[in-house]
Backbone as CSV, one residue per row, in Angstrom:
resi,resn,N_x,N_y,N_z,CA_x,CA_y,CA_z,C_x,C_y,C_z
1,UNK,6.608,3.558,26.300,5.192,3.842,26.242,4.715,3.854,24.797
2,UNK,5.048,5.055,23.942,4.433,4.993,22.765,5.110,3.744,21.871
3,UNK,6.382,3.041,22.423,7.085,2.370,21.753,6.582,0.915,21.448
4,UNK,5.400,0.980,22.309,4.594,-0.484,22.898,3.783,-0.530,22.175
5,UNK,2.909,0.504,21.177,2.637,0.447,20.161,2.806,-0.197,18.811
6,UNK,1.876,-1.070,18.330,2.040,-2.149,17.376,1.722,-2.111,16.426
7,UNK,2.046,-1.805,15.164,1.919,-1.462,13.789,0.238,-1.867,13.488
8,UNK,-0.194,-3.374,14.075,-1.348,-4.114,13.824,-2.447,-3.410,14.644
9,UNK,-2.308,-2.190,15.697,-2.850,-1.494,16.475,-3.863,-0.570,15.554
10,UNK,-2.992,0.093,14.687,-3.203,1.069,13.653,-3.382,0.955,12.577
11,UNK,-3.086,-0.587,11.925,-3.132,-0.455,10.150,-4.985,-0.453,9.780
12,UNK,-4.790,-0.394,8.841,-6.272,-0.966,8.142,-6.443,-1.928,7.453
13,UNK,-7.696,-2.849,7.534,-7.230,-4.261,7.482,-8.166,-4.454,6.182
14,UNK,-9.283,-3.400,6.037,-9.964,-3.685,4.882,-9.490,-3.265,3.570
15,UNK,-8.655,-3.736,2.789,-8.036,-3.595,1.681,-8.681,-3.653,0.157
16,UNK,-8.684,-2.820,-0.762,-8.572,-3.291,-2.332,-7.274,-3.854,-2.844
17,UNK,-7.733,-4.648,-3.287,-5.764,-5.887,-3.850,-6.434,-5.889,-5.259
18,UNK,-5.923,-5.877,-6.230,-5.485,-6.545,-7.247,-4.856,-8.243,-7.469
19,UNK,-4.796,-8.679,-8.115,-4.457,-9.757,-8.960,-3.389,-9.653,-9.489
20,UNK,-2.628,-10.184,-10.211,-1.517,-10.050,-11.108,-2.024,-9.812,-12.797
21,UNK,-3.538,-10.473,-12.574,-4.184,-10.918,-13.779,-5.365,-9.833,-14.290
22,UNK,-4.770,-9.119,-13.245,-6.667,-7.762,-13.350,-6.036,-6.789,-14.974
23,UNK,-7.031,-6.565,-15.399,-6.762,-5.843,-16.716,-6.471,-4.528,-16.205
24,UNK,-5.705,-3.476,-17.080,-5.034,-2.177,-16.409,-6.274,-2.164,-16.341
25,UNK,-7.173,-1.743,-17.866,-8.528,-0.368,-17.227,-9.417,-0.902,-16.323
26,UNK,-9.404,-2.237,-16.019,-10.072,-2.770,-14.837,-9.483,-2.108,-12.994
27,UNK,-8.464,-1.934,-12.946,-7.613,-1.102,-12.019,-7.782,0.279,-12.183
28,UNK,-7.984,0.603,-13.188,-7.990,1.928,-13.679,-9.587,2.470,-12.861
29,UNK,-10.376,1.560,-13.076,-11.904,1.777,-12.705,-11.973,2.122,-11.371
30,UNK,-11.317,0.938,-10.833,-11.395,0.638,-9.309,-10.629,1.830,-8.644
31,UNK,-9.657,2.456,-9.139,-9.034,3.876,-8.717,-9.734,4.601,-8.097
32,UNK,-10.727,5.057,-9.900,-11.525,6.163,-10.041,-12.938,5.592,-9.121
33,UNK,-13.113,4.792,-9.289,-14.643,4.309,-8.300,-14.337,4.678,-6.811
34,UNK,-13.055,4.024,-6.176,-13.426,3.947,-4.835,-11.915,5.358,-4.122
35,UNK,-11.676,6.136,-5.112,-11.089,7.568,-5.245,-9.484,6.624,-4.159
36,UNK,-9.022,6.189,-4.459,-7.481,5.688,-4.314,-6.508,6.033,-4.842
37,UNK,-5.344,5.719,-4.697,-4.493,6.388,-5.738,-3.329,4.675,-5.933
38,UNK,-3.575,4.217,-5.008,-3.414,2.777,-5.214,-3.489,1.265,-4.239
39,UNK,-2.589,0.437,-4.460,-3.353,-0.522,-4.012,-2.296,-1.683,-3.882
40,UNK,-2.360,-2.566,-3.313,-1.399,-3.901,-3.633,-1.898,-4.491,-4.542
41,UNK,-0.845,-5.950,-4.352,-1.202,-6.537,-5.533,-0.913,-8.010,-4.816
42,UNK,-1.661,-9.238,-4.815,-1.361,-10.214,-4.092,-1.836,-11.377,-5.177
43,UNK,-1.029,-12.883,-4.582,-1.250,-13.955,-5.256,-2.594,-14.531,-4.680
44,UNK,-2.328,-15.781,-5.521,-3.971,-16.523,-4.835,-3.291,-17.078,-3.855
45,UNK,-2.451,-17.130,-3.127,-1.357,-17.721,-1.420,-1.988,-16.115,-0.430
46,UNK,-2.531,-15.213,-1.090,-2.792,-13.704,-0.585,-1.384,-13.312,0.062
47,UNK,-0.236,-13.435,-0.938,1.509,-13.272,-0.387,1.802,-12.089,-1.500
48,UNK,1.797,-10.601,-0.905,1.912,-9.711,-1.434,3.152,-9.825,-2.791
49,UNK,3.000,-9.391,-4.146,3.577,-9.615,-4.877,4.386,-8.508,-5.902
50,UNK,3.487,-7.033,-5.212,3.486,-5.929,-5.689,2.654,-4.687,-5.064
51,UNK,2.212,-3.676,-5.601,1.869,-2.663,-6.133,1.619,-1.529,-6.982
52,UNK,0.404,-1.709,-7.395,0.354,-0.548,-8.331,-0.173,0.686,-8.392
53,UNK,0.169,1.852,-9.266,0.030,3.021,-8.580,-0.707,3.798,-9.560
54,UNK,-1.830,4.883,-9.599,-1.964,5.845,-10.352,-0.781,6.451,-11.132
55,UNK,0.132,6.310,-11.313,2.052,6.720,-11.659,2.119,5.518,-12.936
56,UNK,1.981,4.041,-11.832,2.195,2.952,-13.100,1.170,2.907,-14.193
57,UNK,-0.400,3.099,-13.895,-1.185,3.086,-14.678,-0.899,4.327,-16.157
58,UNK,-0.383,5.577,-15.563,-0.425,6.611,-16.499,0.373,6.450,-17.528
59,UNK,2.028,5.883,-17.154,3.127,5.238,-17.404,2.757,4.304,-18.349
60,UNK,1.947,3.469,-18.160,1.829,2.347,-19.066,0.456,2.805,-20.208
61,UNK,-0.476,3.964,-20.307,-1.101,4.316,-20.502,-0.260,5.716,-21.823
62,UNK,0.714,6.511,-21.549,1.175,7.086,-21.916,2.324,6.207,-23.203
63,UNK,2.495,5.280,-22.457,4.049,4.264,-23.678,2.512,3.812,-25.099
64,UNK,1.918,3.189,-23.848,0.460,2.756,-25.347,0.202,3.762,-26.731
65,UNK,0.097,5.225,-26.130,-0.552,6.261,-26.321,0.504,6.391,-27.715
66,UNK,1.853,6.690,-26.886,2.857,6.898,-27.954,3.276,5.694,-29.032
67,UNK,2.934,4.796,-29.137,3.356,3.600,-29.828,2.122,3.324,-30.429
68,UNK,0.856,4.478,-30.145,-0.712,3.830,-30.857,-0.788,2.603,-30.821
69,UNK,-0.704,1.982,-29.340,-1.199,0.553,-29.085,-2.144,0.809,-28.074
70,UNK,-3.452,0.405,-28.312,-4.416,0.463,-27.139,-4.742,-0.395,-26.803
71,UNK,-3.953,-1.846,-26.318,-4.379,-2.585,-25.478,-4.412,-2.525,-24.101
72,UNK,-3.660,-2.227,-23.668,-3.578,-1.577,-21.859,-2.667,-2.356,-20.898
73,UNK,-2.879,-3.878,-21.264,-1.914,-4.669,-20.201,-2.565,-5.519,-19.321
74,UNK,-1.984,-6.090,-18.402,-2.404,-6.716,-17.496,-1.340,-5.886,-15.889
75,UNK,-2.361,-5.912,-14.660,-1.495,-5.613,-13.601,0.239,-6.000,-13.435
76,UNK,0.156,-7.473,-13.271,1.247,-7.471,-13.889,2.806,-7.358,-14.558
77,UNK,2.078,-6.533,-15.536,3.175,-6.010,-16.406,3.490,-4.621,-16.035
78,UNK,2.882,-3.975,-15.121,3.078,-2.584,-14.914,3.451,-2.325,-13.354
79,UNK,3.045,-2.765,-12.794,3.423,-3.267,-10.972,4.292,-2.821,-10.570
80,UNK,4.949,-2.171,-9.760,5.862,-2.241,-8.665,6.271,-3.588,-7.807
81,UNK,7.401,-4.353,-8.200,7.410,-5.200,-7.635,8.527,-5.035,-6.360
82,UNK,9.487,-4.578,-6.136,10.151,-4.376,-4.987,9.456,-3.127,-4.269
83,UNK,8.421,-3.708,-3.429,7.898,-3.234,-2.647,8.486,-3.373,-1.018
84,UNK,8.654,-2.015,-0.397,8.854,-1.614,0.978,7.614,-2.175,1.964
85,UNK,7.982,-2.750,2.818,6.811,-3.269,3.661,7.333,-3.406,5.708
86,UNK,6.033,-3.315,5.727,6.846,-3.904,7.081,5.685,-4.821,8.203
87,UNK,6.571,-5.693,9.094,5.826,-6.695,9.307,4.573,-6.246,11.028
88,UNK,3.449,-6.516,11.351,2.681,-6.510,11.887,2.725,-6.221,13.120
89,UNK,3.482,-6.761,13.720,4.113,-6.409,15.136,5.487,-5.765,15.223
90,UNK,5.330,-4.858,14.576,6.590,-3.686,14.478,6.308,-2.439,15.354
91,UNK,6.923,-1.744,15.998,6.688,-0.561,16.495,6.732,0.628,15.835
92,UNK,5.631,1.517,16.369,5.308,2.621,15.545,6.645,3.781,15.325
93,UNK,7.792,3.818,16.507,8.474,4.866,16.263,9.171,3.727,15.280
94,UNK,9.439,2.264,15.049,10.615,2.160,13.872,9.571,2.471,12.438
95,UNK,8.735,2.450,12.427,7.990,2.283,11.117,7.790,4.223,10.931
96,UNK,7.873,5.018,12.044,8.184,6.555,11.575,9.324,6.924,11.173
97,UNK,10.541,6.153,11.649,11.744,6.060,11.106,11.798,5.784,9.706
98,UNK,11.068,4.323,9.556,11.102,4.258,8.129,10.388,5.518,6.879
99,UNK,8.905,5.478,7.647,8.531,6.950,6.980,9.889,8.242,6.449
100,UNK,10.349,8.262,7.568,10.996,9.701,7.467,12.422,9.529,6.311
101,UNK,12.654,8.347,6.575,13.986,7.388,5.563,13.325,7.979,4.070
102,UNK,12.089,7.218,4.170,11.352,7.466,2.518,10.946,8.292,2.056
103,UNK,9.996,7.851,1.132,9.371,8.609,0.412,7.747,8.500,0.296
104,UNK,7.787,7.412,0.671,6.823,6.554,0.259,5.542,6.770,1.964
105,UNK,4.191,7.041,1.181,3.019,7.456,2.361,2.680,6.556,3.064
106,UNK,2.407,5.344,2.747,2.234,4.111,3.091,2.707,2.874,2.732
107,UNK,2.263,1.761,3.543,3.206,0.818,4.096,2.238,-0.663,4.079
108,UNK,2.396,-1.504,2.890,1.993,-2.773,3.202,2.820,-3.336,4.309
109,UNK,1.194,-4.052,5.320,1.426,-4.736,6.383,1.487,-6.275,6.452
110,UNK,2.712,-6.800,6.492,3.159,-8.357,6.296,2.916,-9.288,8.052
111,UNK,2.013,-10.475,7.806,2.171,-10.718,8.868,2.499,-12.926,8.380
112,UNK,3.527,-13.194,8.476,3.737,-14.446,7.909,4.377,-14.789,6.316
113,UNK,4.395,-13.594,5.784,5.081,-13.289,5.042,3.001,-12.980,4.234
114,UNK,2.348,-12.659,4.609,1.123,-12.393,4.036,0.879,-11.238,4.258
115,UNK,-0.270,-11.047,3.370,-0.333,-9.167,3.379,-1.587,-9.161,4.563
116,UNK,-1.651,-8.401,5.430,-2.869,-8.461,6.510,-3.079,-7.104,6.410
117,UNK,-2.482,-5.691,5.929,-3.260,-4.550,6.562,-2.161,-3.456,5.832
118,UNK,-2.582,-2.242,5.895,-1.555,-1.451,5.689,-1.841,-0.513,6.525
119,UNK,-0.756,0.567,6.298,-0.236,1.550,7.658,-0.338,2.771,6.574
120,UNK,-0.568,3.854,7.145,-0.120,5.138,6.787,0.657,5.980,7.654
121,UNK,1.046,6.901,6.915,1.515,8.049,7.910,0.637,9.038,8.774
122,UNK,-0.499,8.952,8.234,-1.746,9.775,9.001,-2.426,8.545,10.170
123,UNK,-2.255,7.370,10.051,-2.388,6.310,10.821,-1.556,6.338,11.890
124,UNK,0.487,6.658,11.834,1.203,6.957,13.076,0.764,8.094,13.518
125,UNK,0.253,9.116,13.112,0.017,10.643,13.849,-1.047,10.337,14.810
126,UNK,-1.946,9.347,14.316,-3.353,9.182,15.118,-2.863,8.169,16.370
127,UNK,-2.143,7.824,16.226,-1.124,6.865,17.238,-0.252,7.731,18.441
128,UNK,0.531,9.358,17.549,0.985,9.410,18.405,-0.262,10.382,19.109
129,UNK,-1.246,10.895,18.741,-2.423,12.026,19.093,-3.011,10.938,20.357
130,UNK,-3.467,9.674,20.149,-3.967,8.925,20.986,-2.818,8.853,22.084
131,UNK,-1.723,8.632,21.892,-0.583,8.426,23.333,-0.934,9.924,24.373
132,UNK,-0.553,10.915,23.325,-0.845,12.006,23.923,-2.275,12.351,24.895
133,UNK,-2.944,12.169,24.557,-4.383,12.073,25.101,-4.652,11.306,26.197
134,UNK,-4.187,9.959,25.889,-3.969,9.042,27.146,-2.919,9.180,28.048
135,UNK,-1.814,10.033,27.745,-1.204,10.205,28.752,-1.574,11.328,30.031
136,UNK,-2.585,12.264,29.155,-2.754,13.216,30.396,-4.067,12.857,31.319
137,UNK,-4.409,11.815,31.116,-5.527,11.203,31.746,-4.446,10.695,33.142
């Protein structure tokens, strides 16, 4: 029952991505503007390539700071590139498995080896709250 549940059921499909090419404080903006804490990062193929995080920005913001270099970078150079993902038509209890494995809150959603959506962990709860609900009907 809840197992029939499909990752693509639940993700969210309207995304902020980055570039490889976006300037940090240009990322930096987009954080603070649309209150995120981060974001992927995709090619012009839209074939996920990364992520970057409020963590990488500070990180690369802090090495500047100490070396009195204020140029900032490009995405890029600061990225998370072995990124955890999982693919579109996955089921929600393996992708809580994976949750519980990690560390990590959320989950770029791969469908073709392309980025289509991401998942959270407050996204499986609303998954399993909806099973629940529909089951006592």
């Amino acid at each position: 029952m809840l197992r029939s549940v499909k990752v693509q059921d639940y993700m969210t499909t309207k995304l902020i991505t980055f570039k490889p090419d976006t300037e940090l404080f240009a990322a930096i903006e987009v954080f603070t503007d649309h209150n995120i804490s981060g974001a992927p990062v995709v090619n012009e193929r839209g074939e996920l390539v990364g992520m970057l995080s409020e963590v990488d920005c500070l990180k690369e913001i802090l090495s500047h700071t100490y070396h009195e270099d204020e140029k900032g970078g490009v995405v890029a150079d600061i990225m998370t590139s072995d990124v955890d993902t999982i693919n579109n038509d996955s089921d929600i209890i393996a992708l809580s498995e994976q949750f519980i494995a990690g560390k990590r809150r959320r989950l770029p959603v791969l469908k073709g080896g392309k980025l289509v959506g991401q998942i959270s962990r407050k996204d499986v709860l609303r998954a399993v709250r909806d099973f629940v609900i529909n089951s006592k009907d």
